[in-house]
C-alpha positions in Angstrom: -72.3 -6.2 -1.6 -73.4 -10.0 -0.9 -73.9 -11.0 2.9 -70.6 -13.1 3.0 -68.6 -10.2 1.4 -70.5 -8.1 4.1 -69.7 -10.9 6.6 -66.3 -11.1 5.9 -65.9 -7.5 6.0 -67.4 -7.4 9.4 -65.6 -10.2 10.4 -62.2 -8.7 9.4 -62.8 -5.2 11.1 -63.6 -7.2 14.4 -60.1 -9.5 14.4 -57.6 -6.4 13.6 -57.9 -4.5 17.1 -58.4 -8.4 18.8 -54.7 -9.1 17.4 -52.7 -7.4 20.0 -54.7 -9.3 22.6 -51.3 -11.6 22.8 -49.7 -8.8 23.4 -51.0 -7.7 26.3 -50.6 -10.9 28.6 -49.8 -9.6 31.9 -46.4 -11.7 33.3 -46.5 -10.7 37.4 -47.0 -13.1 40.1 -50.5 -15.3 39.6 -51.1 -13.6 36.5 -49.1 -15.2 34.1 -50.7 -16.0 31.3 -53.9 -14.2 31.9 -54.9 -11.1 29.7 -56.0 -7.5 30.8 -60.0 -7.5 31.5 -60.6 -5.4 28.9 -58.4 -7.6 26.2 -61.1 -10.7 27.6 -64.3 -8.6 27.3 -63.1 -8.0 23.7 -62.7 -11.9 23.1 -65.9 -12.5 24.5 -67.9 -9.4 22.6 -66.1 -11.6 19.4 -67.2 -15.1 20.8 -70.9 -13.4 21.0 -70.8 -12.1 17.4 -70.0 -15.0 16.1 -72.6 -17.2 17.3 -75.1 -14.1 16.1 -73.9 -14.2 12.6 -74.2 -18.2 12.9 -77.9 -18.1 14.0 -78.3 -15.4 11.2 -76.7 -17.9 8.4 -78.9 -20.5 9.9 -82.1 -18.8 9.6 -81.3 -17.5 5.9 -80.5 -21.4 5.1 -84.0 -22.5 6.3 -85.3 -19.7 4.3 -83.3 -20.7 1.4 -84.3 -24.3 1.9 -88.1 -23.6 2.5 -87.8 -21.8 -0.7 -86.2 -24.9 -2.5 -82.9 -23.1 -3.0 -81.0 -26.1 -2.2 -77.2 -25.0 -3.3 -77.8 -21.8 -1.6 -79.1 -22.9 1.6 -75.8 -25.2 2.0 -73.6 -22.5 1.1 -75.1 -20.8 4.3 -75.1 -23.6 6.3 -71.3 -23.8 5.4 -71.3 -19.9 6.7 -72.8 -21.1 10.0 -70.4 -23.4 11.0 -67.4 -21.6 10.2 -68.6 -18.6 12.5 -69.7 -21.3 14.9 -66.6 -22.6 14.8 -64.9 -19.6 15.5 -67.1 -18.6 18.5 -65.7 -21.9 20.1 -62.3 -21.1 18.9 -62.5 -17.4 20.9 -64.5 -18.5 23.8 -62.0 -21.7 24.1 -59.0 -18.8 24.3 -61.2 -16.9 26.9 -61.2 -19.8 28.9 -57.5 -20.2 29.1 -56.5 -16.9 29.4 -59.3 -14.7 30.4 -60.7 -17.8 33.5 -59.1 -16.3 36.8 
């Protein structure tokens, strides 16, 4: 299996149980809006893993560089800013409905 298959299989795993985070917003008093601390510690745990897997991409596209595969190293780069992208994405949601 290639690393972005294996990415994307990882990737994919992670977001189903994080899809009922919406669901669980709690809706009493001051807490409107904000999620259940254990629905946040999920979003973060994501936010983490996504900056990981972007440092990994960006080490295997100076590698890939280094070694003068040009096409491949961009295709990684590309890999790295999409999971960077998404670790801003989650820890921007944390923010809003995880700050207290």
């Amino acid at each position: 299996m290639s690393n972005v298959r294996k990415n994307l299989t990882i990737l994919i795993t992670l977001l189903i149980p994080l899809l009922g985070c919406a669901g669980s917003v709690q809706e009493r008093g001051s807490a409107i809006g904000l999620w259940k601390p254990e629905d946040c510690g999920k979003i973060s745990a994501a936010s983490g893993f996504f900056l990981l897997a972007a440092g990994d991409l960006l080490e295997k596209s100076d590698g890939m560089r280094n070694a003068g595969d040009e096409e491949g190293a961009d295709k990684m780069a590309q890999g790295a800013i999409y999971f960077s992208q998404l670790a801003a994405d989650y820890a921007k949601n944390f923010e809003a409905y995880c700050k207290r």
